[in-house]
BAROBA-724526 format. One record per residue (C-alpha): residue in three letters; x, y, z. Coordinates in nm, 3 decimals. Layout:
// residues N
aa=ALA	c1=X	c2=Y	c3=Z
...
END
This chain:
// residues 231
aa=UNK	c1=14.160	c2=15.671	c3=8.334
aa=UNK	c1=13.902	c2=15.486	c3=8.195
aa=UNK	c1=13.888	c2=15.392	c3=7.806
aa=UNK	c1=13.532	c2=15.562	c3=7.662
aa=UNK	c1=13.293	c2=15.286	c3=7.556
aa=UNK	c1=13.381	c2=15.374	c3=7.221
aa=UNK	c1=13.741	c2=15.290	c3=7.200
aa=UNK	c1=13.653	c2=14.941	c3=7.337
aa=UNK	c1=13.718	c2=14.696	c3=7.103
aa=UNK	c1=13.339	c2=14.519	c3=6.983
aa=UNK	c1=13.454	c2=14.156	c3=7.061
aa=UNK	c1=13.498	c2=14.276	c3=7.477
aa=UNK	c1=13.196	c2=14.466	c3=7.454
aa=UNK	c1=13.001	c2=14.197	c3=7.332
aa=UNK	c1=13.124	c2=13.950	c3=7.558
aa=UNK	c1=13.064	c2=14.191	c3=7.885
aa=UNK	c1=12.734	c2=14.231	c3=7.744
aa=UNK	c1=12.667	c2=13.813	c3=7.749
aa=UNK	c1=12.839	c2=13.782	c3=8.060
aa=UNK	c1=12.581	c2=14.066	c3=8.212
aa=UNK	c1=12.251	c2=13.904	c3=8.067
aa=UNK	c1=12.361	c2=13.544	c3=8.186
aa=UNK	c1=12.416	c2=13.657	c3=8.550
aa=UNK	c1=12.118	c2=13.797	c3=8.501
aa=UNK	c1=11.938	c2=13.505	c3=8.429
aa=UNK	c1=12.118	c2=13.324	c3=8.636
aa=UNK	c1=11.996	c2=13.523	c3=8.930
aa=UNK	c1=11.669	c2=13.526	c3=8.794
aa=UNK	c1=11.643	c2=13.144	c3=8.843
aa=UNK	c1=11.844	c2=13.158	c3=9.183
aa=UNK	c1=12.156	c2=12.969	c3=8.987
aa=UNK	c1=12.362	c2=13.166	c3=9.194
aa=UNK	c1=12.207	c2=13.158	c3=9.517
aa=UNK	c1=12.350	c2=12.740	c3=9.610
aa=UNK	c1=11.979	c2=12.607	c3=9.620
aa=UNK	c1=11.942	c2=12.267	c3=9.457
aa=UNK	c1=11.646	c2=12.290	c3=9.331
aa=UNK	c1=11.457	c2=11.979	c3=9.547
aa=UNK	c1=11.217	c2=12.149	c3=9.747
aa=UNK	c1=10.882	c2=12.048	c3=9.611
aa=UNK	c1=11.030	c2=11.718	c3=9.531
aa=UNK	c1=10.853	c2=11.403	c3=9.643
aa=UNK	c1=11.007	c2=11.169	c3=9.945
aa=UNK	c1=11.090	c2=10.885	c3=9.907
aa=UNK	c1=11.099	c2=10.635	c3=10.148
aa=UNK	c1=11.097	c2=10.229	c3=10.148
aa=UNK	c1=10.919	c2=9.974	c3=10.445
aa=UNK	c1=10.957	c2=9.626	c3=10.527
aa=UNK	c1=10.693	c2=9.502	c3=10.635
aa=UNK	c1=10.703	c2=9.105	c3=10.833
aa=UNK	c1=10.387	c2=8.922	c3=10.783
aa=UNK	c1=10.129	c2=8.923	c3=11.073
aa=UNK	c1=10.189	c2=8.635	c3=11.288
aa=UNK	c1=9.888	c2=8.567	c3=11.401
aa=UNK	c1=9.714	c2=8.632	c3=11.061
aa=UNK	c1=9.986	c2=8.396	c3=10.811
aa=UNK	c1=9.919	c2=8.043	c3=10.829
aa=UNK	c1=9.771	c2=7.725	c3=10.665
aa=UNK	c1=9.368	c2=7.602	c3=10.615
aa=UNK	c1=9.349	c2=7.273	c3=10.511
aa=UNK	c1=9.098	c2=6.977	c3=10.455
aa=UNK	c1=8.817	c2=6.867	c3=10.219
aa=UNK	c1=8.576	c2=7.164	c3=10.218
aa=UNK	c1=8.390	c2=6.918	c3=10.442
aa=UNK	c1=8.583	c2=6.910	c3=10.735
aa=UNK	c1=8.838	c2=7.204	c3=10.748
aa=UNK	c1=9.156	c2=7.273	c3=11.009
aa=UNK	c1=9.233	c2=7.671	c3=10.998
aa=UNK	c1=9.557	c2=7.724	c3=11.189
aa=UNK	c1=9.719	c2=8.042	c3=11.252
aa=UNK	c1=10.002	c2=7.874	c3=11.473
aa=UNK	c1=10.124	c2=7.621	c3=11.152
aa=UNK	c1=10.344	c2=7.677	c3=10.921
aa=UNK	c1=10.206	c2=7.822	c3=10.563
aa=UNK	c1=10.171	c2=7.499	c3=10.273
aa=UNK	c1=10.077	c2=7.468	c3=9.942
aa=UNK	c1=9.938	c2=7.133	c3=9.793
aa=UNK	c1=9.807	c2=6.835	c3=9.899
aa=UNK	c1=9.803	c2=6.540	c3=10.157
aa=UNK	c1=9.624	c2=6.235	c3=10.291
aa=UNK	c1=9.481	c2=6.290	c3=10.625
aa=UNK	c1=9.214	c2=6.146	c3=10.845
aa=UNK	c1=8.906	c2=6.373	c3=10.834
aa=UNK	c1=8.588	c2=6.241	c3=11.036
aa=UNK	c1=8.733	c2=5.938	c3=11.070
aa=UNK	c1=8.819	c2=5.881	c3=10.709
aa=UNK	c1=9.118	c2=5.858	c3=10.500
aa=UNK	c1=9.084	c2=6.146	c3=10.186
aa=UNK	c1=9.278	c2=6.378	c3=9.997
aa=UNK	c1=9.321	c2=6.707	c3=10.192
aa=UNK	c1=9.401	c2=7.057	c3=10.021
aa=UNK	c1=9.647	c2=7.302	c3=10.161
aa=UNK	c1=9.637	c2=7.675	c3=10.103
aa=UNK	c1=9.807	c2=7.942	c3=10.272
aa=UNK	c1=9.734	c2=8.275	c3=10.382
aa=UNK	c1=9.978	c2=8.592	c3=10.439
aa=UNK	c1=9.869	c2=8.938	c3=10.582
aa=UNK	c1=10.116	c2=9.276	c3=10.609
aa=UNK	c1=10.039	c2=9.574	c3=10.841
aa=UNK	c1=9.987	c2=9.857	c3=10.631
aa=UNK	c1=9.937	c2=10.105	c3=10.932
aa=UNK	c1=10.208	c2=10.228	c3=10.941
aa=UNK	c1=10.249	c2=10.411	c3=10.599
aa=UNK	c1=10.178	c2=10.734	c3=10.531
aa=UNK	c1=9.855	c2=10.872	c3=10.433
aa=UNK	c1=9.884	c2=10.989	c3=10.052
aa=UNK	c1=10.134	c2=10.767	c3=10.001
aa=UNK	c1=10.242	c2=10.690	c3=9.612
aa=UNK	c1=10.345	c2=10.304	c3=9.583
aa=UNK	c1=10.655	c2=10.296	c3=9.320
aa=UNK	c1=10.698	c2=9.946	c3=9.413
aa=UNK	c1=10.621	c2=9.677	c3=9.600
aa=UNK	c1=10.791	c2=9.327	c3=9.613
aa=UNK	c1=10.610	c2=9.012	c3=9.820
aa=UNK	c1=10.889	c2=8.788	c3=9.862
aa=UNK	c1=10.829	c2=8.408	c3=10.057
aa=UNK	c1=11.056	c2=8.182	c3=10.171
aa=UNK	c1=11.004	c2=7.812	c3=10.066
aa=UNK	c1=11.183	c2=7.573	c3=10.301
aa=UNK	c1=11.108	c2=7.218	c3=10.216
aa=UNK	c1=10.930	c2=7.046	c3=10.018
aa=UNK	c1=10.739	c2=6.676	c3=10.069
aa=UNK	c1=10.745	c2=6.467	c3=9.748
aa=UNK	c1=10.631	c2=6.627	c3=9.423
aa=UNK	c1=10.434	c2=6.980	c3=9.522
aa=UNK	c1=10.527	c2=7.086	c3=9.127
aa=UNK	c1=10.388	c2=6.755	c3=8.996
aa=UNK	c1=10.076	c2=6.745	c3=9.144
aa=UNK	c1=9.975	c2=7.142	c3=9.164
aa=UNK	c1=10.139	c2=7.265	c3=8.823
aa=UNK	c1=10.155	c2=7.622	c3=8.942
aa=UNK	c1=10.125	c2=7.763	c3=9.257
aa=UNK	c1=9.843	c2=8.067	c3=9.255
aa=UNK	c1=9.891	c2=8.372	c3=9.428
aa=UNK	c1=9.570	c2=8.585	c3=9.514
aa=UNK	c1=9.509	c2=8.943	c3=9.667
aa=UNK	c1=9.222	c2=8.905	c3=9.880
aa=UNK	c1=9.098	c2=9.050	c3=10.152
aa=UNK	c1=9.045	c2=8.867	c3=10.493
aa=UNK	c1=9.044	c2=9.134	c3=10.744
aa=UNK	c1=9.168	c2=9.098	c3=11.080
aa=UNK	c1=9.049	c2=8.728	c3=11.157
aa=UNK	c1=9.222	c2=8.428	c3=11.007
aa=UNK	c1=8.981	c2=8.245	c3=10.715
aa=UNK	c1=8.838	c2=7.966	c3=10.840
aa=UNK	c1=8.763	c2=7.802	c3=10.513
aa=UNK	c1=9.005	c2=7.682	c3=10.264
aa=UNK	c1=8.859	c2=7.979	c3=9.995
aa=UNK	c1=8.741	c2=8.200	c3=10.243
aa=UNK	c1=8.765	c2=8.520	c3=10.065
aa=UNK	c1=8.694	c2=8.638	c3=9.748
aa=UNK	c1=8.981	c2=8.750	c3=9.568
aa=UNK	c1=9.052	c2=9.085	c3=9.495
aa=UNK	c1=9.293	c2=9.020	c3=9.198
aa=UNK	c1=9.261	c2=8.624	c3=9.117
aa=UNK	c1=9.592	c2=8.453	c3=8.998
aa=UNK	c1=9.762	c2=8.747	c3=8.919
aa=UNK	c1=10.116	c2=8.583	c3=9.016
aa=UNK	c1=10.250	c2=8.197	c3=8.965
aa=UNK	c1=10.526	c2=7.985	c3=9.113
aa=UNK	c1=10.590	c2=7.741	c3=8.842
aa=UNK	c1=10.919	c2=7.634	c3=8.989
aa=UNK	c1=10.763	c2=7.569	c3=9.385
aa=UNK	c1=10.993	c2=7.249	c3=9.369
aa=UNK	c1=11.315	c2=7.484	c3=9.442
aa=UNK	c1=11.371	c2=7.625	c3=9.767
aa=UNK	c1=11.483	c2=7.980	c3=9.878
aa=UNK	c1=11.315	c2=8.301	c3=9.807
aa=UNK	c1=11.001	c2=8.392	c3=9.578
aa=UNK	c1=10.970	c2=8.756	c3=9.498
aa=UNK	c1=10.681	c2=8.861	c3=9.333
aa=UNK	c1=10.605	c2=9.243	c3=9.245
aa=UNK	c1=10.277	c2=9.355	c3=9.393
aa=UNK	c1=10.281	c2=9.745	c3=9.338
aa=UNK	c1=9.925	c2=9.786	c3=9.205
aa=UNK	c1=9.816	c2=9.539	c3=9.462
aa=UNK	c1=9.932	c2=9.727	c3=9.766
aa=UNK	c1=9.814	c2=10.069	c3=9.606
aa=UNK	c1=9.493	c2=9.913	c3=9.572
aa=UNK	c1=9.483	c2=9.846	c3=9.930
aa=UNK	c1=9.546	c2=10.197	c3=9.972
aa=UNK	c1=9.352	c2=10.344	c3=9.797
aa=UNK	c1=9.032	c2=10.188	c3=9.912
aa=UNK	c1=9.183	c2=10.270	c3=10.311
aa=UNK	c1=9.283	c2=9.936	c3=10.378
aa=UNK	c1=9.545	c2=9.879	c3=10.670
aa=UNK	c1=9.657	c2=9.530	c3=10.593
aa=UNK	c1=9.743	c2=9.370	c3=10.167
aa=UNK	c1=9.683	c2=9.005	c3=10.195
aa=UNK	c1=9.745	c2=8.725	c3=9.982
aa=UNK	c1=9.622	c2=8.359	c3=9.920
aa=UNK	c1=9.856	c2=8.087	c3=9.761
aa=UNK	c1=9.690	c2=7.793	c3=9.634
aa=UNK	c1=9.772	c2=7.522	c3=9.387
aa=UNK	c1=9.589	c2=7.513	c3=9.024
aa=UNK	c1=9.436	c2=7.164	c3=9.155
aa=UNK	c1=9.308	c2=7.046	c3=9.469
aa=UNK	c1=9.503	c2=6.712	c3=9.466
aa=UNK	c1=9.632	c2=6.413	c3=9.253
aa=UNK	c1=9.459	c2=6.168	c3=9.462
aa=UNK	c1=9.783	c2=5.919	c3=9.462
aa=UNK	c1=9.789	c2=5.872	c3=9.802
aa=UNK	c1=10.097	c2=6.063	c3=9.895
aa=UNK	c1=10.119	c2=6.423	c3=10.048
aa=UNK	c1=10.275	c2=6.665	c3=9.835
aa=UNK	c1=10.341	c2=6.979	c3=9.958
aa=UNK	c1=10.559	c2=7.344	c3=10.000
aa=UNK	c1=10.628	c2=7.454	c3=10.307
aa=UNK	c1=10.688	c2=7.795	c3=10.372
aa=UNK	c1=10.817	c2=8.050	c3=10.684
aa=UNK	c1=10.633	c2=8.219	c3=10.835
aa=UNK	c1=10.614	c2=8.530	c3=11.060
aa=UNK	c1=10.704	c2=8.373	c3=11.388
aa=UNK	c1=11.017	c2=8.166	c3=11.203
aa=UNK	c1=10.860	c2=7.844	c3=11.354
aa=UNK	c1=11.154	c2=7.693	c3=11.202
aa=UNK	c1=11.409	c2=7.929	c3=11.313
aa=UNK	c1=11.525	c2=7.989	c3=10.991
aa=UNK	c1=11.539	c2=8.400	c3=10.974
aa=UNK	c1=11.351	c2=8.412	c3=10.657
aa=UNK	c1=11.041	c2=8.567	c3=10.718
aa=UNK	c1=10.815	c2=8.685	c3=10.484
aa=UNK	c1=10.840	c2=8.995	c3=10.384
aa=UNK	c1=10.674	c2=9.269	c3=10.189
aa=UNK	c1=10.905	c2=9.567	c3=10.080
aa=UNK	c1=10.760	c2=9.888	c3=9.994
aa=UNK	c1=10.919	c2=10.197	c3=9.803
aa=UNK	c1=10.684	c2=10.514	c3=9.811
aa=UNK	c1=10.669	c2=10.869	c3=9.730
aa=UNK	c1=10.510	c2=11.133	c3=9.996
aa=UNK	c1=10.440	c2=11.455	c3=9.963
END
């Protein structure tokens, strides 16, 4: 037979009485029903993205007579070339597009990271451009045929200071690639370019960089990698 609720002692009462209200929360908030909780939580998802091979490349010359090649490999600096039949100091500046297509549509960027590969170097590249620029501009689908032939978007917003050592340069471009985005681009592009046009000494100096066919076979291609949210 049952004890009447009076002859139970107050310490059990009281904790029967806690033990009742928590599963009562607890049921309340579906703590005891195994759900973890994540349903209206974001996905997240990351892309790599190689550079467009037919949109990466190099445009150099003297603003007078300019070369705009798709099919080179990507350098930044400067070299002595013949141009119309004369010997003159040539700029180099390099262009890199990514395909943006295939991202989802209200995408949130968390981060973004452009990393290049720089091969090889000729001379002094360092010397003679102090920094390397990096631009987000905005090219569209045909390959600039001038050496600043598009207005940046974001103007210098990166440097390589140390384009002298090779391997990999990663630079974070979050905002840029939400920019792109945002304003229903399909393709983030950037320029690199050195601070000068040339040191005039006669000598080419110059970064050379992959690119996305791996002229060079070297399995470093550019790359942009993408972390997002969706909803």
């Amino acid at each position: 037979m049952s004890q009447p609720l009076a002859h139970i002692p107050v310490a059990r009462l009281s904790f029967a009485l806690a033990a009742l209200a928590l599963g009562l929360v607890l049921s309340a908030c579906g703590g005891g029903g195994g759900g973890d909780g994540n349903e209206d939580q974001p996905v997240q998802t990351e892309f790599t993205v190689i550079s467009t091979p037919t949109l990466d490349g190099v445009v150099f010359g003297d603003n007078a007579a300019v070369q705009s090649r798709a099919d080179l490999q990507p350098g930044v600096g400067d070299g002595q070339f013949i141009v119309d039949e004369s010997a003159g100091a040539v700029r180099f500046v390099s262009y890199f597009s990514f395909d943006l297509s295939d991202l989802p549509p209200g995408a949130t960027i968390r981060s973004a990271t452009l990393s290049l590969f720089n091969r090889a170097i000729q001379d002094d590249p360092q010397s003679m451009a102090i920094l390397v620029r990096i631009d987000h501009v905005d090219f569209g689908a045909v390959f600039p045929t001038a050496i600043l032939g598009a207005t940046a978007l974001d103007s210098n917003f990166a440097v390589i200071a140390d384009i002298n050592t090779l391997g990999r340069k990663n630079f974070g471009v979050g905002l840029q690639v939400q920019t792109d985005l945002d304003a229903g681009r399909t393709r983030s592009q950037y320029r690199l370019r050195g601070a000068i046009a040339s040191d005039f000494d006669n000598v080419a100096d110059l970064a050379l960089l992959t690119d996305g066919e791996d002229s060079f076979g070297t399995g470093e291609l550019p790359t942009l990698i993408i972390e997002l949210e969706q909803p």
